[in-house]
N, C-alpha and C positions, 0 to 999 in steps of 0.2 A: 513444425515451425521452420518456412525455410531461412536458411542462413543471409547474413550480409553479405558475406562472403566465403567461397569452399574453395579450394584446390584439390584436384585428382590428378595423382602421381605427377605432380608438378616436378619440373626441373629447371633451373635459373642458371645464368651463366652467361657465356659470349662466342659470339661465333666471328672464327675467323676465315679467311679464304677458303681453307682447307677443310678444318674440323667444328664442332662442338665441345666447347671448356665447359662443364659441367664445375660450378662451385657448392650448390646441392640438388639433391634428385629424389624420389622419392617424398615430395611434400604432401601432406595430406591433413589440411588445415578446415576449419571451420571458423567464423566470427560473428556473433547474436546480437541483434539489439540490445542496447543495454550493457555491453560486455566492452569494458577496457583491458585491453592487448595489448602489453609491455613487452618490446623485441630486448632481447639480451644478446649478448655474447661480446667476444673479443672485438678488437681491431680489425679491420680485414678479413673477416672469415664470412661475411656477404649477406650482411644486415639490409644495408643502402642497395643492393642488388635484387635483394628478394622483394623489397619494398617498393622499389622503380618496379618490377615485374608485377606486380601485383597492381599497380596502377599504370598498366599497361603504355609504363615511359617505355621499358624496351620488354623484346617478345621472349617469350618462354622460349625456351628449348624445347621439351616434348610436353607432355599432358596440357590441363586448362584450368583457370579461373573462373569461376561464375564470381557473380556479382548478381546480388539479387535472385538467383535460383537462372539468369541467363548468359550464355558464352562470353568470356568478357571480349573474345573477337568479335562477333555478331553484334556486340552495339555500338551504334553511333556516334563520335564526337563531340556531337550536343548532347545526347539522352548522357552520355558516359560521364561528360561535366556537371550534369544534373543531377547523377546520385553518388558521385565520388568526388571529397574534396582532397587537396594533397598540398602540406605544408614542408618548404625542402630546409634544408640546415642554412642554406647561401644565403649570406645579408641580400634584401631586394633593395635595388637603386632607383627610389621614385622620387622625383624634382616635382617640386611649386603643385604638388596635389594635396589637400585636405584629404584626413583623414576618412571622415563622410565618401569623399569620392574613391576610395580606395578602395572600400568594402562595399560600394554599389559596384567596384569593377565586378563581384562576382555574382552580381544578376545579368552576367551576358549571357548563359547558357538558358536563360527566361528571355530577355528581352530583344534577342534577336542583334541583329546584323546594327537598326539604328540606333541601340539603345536608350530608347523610349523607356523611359522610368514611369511606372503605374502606382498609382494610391498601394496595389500588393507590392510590389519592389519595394516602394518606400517604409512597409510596415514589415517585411521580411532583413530588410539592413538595420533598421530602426533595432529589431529584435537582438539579433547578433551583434551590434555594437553593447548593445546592455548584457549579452552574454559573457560575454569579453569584460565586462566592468570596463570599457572604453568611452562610456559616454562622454567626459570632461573631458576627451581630447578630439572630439568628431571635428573641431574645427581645427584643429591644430594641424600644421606643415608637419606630413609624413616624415620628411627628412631630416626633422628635427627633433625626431623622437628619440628616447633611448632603446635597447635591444632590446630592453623586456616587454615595453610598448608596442614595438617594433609586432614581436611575434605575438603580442593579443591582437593587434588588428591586423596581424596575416592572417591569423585561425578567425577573427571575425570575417574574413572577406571568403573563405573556404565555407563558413557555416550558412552565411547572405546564398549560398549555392542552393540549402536545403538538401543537405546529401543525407543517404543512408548510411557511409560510410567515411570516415575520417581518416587520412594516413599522415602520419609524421614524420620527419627523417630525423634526428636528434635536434628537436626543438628549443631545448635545453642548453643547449652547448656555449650559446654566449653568453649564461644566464649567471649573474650571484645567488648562491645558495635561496634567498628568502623568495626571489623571483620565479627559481626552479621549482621551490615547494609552490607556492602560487598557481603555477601554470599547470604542473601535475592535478592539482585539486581541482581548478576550473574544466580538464578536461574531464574527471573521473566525475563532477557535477552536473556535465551535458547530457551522461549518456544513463544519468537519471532521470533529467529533464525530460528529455526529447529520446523519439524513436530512432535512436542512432549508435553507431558501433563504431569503434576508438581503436584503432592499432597506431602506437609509438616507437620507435626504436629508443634506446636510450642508454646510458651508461650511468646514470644515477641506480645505482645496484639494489639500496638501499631503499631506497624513496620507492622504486616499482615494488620490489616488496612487500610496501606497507599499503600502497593505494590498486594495484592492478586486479582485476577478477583474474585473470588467465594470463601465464606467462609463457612465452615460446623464447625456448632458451636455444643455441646452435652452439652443437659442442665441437669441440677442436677435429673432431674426425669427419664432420660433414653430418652428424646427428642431429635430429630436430627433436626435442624434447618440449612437453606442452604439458597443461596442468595447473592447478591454482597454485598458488607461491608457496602455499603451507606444504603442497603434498610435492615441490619442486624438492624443499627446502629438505625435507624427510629422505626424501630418496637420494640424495646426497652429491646431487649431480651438478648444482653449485659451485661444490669445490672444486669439484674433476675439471668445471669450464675454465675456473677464475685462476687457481691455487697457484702460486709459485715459488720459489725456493724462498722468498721473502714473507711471504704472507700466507697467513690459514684464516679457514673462512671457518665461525663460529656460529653454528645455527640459532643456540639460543636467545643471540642476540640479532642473528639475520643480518651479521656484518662481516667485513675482516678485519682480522689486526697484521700487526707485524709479527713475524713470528720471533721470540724473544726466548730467555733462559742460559744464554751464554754465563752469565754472571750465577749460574745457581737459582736454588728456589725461595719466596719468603712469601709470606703468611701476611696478613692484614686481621688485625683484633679492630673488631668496631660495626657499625649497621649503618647505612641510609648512604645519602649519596656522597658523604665524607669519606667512606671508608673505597665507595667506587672510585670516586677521585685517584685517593692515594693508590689504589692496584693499580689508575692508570699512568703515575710517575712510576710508579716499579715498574712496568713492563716497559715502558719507553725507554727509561734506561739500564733495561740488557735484562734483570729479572722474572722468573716464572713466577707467577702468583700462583698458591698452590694452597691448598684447604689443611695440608698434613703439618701441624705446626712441628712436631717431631722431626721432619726430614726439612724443616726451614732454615737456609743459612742466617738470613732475616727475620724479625718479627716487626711490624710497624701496627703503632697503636693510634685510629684517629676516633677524636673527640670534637667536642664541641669548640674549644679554645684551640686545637689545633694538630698537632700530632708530636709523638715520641717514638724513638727507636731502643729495643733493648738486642745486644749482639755481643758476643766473649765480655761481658761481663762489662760494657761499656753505654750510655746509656747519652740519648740526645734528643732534643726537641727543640717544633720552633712552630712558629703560628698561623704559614703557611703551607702551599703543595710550592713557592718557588724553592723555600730555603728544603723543604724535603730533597728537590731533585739535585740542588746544591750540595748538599751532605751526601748523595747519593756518590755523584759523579765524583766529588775528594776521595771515596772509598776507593773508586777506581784508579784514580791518580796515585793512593797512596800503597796500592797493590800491585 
């Protein structure tokens, strides 16, 4: 099967009068129909770089791109618009356009120079708007949308292309939580849909995670690590990208926390999501939650009416997690 996309001994970066700035070298990527590609990594270590190169906004350094099993130098302009869509992070500034009109812009690489709309254009836009769940706004002033609207009818005007290939640059970044889940799903439900391959960059750590088939993680040394999230998450290379003197990453949860225990260890008596609650007012204020009740300076017990603490011989309750983290923080004060 060939791929959506390969890279051989790719290298990205920026050239200046002088030299070539390599940010990474050695890439050697593949991307399948079907296959959603969550980019990771920090700040600045060349997500947005690798992802401009790969949709050939700026040129490799050494090695090649295929797209579609062909050079991605060797094709065309048009043909290149026609089987690659590319959605950037930057708000877009469209005045007095309907939505409808937005996402027909991206039957130009069909429809030629006069943009001549065919019974097919009109049923390929028609499509991609209902992919987007943007039908109720096809009439609506572009410029009067919100971000999250905003970016379902970017990616509808990308999809109206018919590409094989989809690239994102942090999609997500202007988004409220419930928006970002949304948008993740709609993309991970295209590329069941349709014969098409998903590459995202993204900083939702969590969320790729849980939705990506295949993760390509960039580790601080200029390492390109790839693989499904479970067998990322196993090999432990997660931490080594993310980890800092503040936070550790906990696989069995595929998250991080803060890193906490200043205050000593305690224990949590109790089951379900009451008893997770309260481990999570303990670690927030300064507490290791710890299994060993023997080595507990703490012990907190959550029930159904609410929670108790037994500690030297002194004994409190309340029928909250506010008045828990409240008693918590007096312990502090009074120590």
């Amino acid at each position: 099967m060939t791929p959506a996309l390969r890279t051989r001994d790719l290298a990205v970066g920026y050239h200046t009068r002088r030299t070539r700035r390599a940010v990474l070298e050695h890439v050697n990527l593949a991307v399948y129909s079907g296959e959603l590609v969550c980019l990771l990594g920090t700040n600045g270590i060349g997500k947005s770089t690798l992802l401009r190169t790969l949709a050939r906004m700026q040129p490799a350094l050494w090695g090649s791109v295929e797209l579609g099993g062909a050079d991605l130098r060797s094709i065309t302009q048009i043909d290149l618009a026609r089987r690659l869509g590319v959605v950037l992070t930057e708000r877009v500034a469209v005045e007095a356009l309907p939505v409808r009109r937005v996402v027909e812009l991206g039957r130009y690489p069909h429809s030629g120079w006069f943009g001549r709309i065919t019974d097919r254009d009109r049923m390929a836009v028609d499509w991609a708007i209902d992919a987007v769940g943007a039908r109720h706004l096809a009439d609506r002033d572009f410029s009067r949308l919100s971000d999250g609207e905003r970016q379902r009818v970017m990616i509808g005007r990308a999809l109206a292309q018919e590409p094989v290939l989809l690239v994102l640059d942090e999609p997500t970044a202007f988004l409220d939580l419930p928006s970002r889940v949304e948008l993740v799903g709609l993309l991970r439900r295209l590329t069941r849909e349709r014969p098409l391959a998903v590459v995202v960059s993204t900083h939702d750590l969590e969320l790729a995670l849980r939705t990506a088939d295949v993760v390509w993680l960039l580790m601080p040394g200029g390492e390109l690590v790839t693989g499904a999230p479970e067998d990322v998450v196993l090999a432990g290379t997660l931490a080594q990208a993310f980890e800092g003197r503040q936070i550790r990453f906990h696989p069995e949860e595929r998250s991080f926390r803060l890193l906490t225990g200043d205050r000593g260890e305690a224990v949590v008596h109790g089951a379900g999501l009451r008893a997770t609650l309260a481990a999570a007012v303990l670690e927030r204020e300064g507490y290791a939650v710890s299994n060993a009740a023997a080595a507990a300076a703490l012990a907190v017990h959550a029930h159904e009416a609410g929670w108790w603490v037994t500690n030297d011989d002194t004994e409190r309750s309340g029928a909250d997690f506010a008045s828990l983290a409240a008693f918590l923080r007096g312990r502090r004060t009074a120590s």
